[in-house]
N, C-alpha and C positions, 0 to 999 in steps of 0.2 A: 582413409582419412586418419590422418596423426593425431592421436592422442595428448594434447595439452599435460602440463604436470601438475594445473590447476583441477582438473577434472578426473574426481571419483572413478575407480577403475568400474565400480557398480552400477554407471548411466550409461544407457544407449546414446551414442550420442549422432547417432542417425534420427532421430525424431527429434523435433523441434519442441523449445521446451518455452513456457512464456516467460518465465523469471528472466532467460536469457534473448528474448526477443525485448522485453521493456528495456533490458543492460542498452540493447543494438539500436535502440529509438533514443536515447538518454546517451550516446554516442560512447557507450563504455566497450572495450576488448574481450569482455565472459563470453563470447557467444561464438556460434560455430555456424560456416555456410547455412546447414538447413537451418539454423535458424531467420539466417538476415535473408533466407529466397522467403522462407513463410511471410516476414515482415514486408518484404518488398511486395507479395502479392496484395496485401493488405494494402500497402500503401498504394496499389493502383486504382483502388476505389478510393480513399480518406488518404491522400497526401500529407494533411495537414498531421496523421499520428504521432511524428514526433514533436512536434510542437504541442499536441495535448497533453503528452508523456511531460514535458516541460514544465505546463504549466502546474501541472497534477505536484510536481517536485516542487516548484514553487511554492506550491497552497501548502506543503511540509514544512518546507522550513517555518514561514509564518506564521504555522499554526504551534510546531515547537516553541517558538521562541514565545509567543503568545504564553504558551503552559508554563516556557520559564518563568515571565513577566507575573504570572498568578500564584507563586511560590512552587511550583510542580519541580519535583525533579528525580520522578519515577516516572520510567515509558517502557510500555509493553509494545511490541509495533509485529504485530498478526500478520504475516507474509510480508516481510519485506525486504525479500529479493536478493539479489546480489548488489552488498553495499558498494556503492561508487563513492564519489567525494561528496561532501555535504549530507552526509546520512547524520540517521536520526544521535548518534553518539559523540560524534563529530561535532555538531551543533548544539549540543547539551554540554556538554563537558567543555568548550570552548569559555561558554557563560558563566557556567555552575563546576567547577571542576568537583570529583566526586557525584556528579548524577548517575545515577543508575540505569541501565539500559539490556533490557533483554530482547532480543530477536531472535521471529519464531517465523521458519519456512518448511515446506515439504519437501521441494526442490533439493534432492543434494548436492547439486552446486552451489546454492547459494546457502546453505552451510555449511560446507567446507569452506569457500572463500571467507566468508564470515568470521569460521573459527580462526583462520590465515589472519584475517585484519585483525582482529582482536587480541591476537595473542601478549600476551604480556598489559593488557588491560583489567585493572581488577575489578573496574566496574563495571564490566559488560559482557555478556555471555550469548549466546545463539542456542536453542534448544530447535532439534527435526522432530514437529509435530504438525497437527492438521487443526488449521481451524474449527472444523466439524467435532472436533473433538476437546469442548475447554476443558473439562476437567484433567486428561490431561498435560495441557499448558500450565494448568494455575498449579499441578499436584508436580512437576517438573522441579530436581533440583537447580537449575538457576533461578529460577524462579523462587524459590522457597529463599535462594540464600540473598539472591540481590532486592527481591520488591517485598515491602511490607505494605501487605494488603489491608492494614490498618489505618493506613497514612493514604492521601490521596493521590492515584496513577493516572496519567495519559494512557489510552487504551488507543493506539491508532491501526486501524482497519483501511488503509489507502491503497487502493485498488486492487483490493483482493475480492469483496463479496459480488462483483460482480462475475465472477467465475464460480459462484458456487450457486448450483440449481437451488430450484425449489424444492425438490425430491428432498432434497440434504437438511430439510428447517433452518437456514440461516440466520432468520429470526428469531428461531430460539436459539440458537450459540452464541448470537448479539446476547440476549436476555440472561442467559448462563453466566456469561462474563459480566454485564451490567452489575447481576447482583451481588460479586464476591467480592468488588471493589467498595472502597468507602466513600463517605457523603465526600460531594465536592472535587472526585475524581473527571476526567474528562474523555470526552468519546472526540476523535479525529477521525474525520470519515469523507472517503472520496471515491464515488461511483458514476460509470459510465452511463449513457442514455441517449436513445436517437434524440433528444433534447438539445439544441443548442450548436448541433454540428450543423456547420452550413452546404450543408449540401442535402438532395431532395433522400429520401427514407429507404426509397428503396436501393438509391449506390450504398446507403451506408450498411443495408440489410447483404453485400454483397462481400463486405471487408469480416461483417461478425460470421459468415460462411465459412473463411480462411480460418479462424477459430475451430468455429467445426470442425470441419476436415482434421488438423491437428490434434483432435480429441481432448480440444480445451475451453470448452462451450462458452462462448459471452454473452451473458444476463444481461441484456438492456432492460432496463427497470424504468417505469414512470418516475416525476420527481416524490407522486405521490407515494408510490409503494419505496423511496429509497427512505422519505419521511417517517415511516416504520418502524428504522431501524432507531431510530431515537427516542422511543416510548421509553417514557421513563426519564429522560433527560429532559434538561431544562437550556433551550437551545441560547447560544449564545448570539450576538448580534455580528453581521446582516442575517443571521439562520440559514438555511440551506440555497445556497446560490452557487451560480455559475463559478467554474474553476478560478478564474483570471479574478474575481470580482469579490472573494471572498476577502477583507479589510486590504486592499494593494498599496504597497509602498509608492506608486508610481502612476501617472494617469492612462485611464484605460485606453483615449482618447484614440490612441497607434495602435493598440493591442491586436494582434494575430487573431481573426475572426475565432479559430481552432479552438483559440485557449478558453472560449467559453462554451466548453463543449461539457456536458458532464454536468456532475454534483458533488458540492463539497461544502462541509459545514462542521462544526464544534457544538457538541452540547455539554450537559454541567450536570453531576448527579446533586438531588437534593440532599 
């Protein structure tokens, strides 16, 4: 397999990686065979994944533009991914020229590509750190130089915690991060869930297997235990609801059964 000259000399890039499988649902070029067979196997149980992938991108932008509409224009965005078009800086800065934006992934492809898009942008920087790990996110110099954690941030966590077990406390690195930010900051959050996929539990129990196998475990979470993760926030209105459904520019009426697959919601620190 030929080596891309987007891609880190430091990744194997015979195992399939998920940053670059959501790129391959989201119809982006980052990704490599193993990744699009992983996705494909997925997709023989739950077709409808790139359409959730869709809609999950949708409920982003919304929910940015939302935190612009609230005077926001600090966004920390906690895994995410290989930016494609409409990323979170993109659509900040399009509004608000001058918003700041930091992105934080594990993935070193989708920091490299990152640092690649970004380059000559001075208000936005990509830091390779781990969820699991806030303090070093928030003690990171981009961090330090573009967000003041005095002033109130968009914290968006869109589709990353449900890849991080329970072993790992992902509830307290939610909680870590809640409390370093100021009143009136905002949590953007979107997790997966046999909830709302229309198909019976167990094909869906046969798509989060492909996960496994990959050694990239996906957390189907209750909507109750994703509600959790918002202790402490003061949820914004409709609160935690299906992807497609969270404030839509559009009637849901057509909507892609798919797209209300999942959870996603805004909250508001006091």
């Amino acid at each position: 397999m030929e080596r891309p000259a987007w891609a880190p000399r430091s990744i194997d890039i015979s195992v399939p990686s998920v940053a670059r499988i959501y790129d391959y649902y989201l119809g982006g070029s980052h990704n490599f065979e193993v990744d699009r067979e992983a996705a494909r196997r997925a997709m023989e149980f739950i077709p409808g994944l790139p359409k959730i992938m869709q809609a999950n991108r949708a409920f982003m932008r919304r929910a940015v533009e939302f935190a612009l509409d609230e005077g926001i224009t600090q966004f920390l965005d906690i895994g995410s991914g290989i930016p494609t078009a409409g990323h979170v800086h993109e659509i900040a800065q399009a509004v608000r020229p001058g918003a700041r934006v930091v992105y934080v992934d594990h993935d070193p492809v989708a920091v490299c590509h990152s640092q690649a898009v970004l380059e000559g942008n001075e208000d936005a920087d990509v830091v390779a750190a781990d969820l699991r790990e806030p303090r070093e996110i928030l003690e990171s110099p981009p961090v330090q130089r573009l967000l003041d954690l005095n002033r109130p941030v968009a914290l968006l966590l869109v589709a990353i915690l449900h890849f991080v077990e329970d072993a790992d406390e992902p509830y307290k690195a939610v909680a870590r991060l809640r409390d370093a930010l100021a009143p009136g900051s905002l949590l953007i959050l979107t997790h997966a869930s046999y909830e709302g996929i229309p198909l019976p539990e167990e094909r869906s129990r046969a798509a989060v297997d492909v996960y496994r196998d990959i050694r990239n475990p996906l957390i189907m979470r209750s909507r109750e235990q994703i509600a959790r993760f918002f202790e402490g926030y003061e949820m914004v209105e409709p609160g935690l609801v299906p992807l497609a459904s969270w404030r839509p520019r559009t009637s849901l009426e057509d909507e892609d059964p798919y797209a209300f697959s999942g959870f996603a919601g805004v909250g508001r620190t006091a």
